[in-house]
C-alpha positions in Angstrom: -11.1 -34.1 24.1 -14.3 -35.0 24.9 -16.6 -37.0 22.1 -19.8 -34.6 22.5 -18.0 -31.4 22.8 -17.9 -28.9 19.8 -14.2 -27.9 20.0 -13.6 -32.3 19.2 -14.5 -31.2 15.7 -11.7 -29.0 15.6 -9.6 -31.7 16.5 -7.1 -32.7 19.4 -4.4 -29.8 19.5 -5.9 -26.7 21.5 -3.7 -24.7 19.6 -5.0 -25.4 15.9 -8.8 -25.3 17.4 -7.9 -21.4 19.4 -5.9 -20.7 15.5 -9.0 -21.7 13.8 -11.5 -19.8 16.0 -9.1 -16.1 15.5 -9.2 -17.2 11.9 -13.3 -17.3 12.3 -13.6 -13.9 14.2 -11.2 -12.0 11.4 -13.5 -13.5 8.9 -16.5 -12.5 10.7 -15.3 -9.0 12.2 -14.6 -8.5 8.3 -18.0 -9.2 7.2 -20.0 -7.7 10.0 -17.9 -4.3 9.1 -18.4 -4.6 5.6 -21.9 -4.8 6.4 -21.6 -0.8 8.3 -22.8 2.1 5.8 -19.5 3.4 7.4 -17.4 1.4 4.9 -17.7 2.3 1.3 -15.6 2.3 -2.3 -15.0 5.6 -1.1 -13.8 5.2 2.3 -11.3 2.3 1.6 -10.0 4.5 -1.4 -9.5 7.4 0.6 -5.8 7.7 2.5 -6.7 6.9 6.4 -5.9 9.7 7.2 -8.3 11.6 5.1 -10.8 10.5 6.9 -12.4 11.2 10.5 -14.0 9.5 13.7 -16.1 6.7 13.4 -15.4 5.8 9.3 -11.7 6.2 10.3 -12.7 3.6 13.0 -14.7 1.3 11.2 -12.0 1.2 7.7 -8.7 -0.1 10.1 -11.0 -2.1 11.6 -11.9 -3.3 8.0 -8.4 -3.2 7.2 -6.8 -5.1 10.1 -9.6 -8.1 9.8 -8.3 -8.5 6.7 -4.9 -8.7 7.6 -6.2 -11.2 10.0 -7.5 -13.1 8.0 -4.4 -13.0 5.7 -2.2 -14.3 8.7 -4.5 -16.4 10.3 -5.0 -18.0 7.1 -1.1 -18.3 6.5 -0.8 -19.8 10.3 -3.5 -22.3 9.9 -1.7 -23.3 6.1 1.5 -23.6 8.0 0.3 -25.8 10.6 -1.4 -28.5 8.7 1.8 -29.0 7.1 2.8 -30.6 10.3 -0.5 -31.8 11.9 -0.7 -33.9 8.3 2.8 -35.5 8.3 2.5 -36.3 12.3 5.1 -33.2 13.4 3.2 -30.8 14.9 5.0 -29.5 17.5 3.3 -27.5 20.6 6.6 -25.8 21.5 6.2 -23.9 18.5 2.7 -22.7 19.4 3.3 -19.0 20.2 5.4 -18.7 16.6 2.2 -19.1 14.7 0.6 -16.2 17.1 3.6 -13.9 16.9 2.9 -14.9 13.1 -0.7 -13.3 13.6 0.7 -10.3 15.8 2.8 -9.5 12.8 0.7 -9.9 10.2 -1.7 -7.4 11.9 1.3 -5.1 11.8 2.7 -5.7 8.2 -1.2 -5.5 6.6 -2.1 -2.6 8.2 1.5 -1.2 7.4 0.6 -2.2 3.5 -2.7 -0.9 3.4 -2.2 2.4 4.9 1.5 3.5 3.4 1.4 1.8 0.0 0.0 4.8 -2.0 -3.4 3.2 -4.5 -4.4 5.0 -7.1 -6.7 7.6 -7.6 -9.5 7.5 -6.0 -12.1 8.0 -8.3 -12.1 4.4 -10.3 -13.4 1.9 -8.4 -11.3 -0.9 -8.6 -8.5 1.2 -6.0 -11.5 0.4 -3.2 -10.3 -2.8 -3.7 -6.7 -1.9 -3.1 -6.3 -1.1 0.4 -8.3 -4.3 2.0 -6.0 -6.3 -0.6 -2.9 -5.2 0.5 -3.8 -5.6 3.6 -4.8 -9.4 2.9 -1.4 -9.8 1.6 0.5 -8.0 4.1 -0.8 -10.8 6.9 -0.2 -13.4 4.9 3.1 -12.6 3.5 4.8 -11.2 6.9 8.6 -11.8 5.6 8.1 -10.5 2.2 7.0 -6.8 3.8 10.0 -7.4 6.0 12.1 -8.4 3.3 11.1 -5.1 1.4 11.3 -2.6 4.7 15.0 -4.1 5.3 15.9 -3.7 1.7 14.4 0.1 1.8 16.3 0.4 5.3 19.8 -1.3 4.0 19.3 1.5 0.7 18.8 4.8 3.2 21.8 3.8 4.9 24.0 3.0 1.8 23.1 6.7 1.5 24.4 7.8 4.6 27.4 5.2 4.8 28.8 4.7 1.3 29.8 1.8 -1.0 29.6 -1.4 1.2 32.9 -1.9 -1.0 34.7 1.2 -0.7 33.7 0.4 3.7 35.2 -3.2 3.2 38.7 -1.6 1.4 38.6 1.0 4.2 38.6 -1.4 6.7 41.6 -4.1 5.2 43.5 -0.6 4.4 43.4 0.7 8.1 44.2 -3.0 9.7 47.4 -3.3 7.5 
């Protein structure tokens, strides 16, 4: 990198400096929405679907910058882990943007389906962009939770795991 460019202050991997510029747009696309009369304690409390058009617009919007900056932020934290000991590897690159493509996914997942509280107090405005936050940065615990709710629908449907496993040494006797 060259001495007088602005991306050398970012440093010498063009991956950390294009991670640390999407970390800089979610943090930016959520204040210049924050900024909209659109957004609201009453428009982040409401269920998404509640509401209509342009608001409906401008709250995922809200919603999936945070969860940006939740993943961007837990990409980045990941990554200096390795640029400080000397490891950084750039075959891993697109992992920490699949890490961002999910996070997206699991905030906005958090933020629209987990059910806040009413809507009247309000703290619950903060709920929504929160859970989103945490969704982004905390990709394998929604996972975790979705497989576990998954694995419990089809205990349901299938049985004992037990009672499958006796089934199964019983019929190859």
């Amino acid at each position: 990198v060259e001495p007088g460019r602005f991306g050398a202050v970012l440093g010498p991997l063009v991956n950390i400096r294009r991670l640390t510029v999407a970390a800089t747009v979610f943090v930016l696309t959520f204040v210049l929405i924050s900024l909209s009369p659109l957004i609201d304690g009453s428009a982040l409390a409401r269920n998404l679907y509640e509401l209509s058009g342009l608001q409906q617009l401008a709250v995922t919007g809200f919603l999936l910058s945070a969860a940006g900056m939740g993943s961007a932020f837990q990409a980045l934290f990941t990554a200096l882990g390795y640029v400080s000991r000397a490891t950084y590897d750039p075959v891993y690159d697109a992992s920490y943007w699949i890490r961002i493509s999910l996070g997206l996914v699991a905030g906005l997942m958090l933020a629209v389906l987990v059910p806040v509280e009413d809507s009247r107090h309000s703290s619950t405005a903060f709920g929504r962009p929160i859970l989103a936050l945490l969704g982004g940065f905390s990709v394998q615990l929604v996972h975790r939770v979705l497989q576990r709710m998954v694995d419990t629908v089809q205990s349901l449907f299938d049985g004992d795991p037990r009672e499958q496993q006796q089934r199964g040494q019983a019929l190859s006797h």
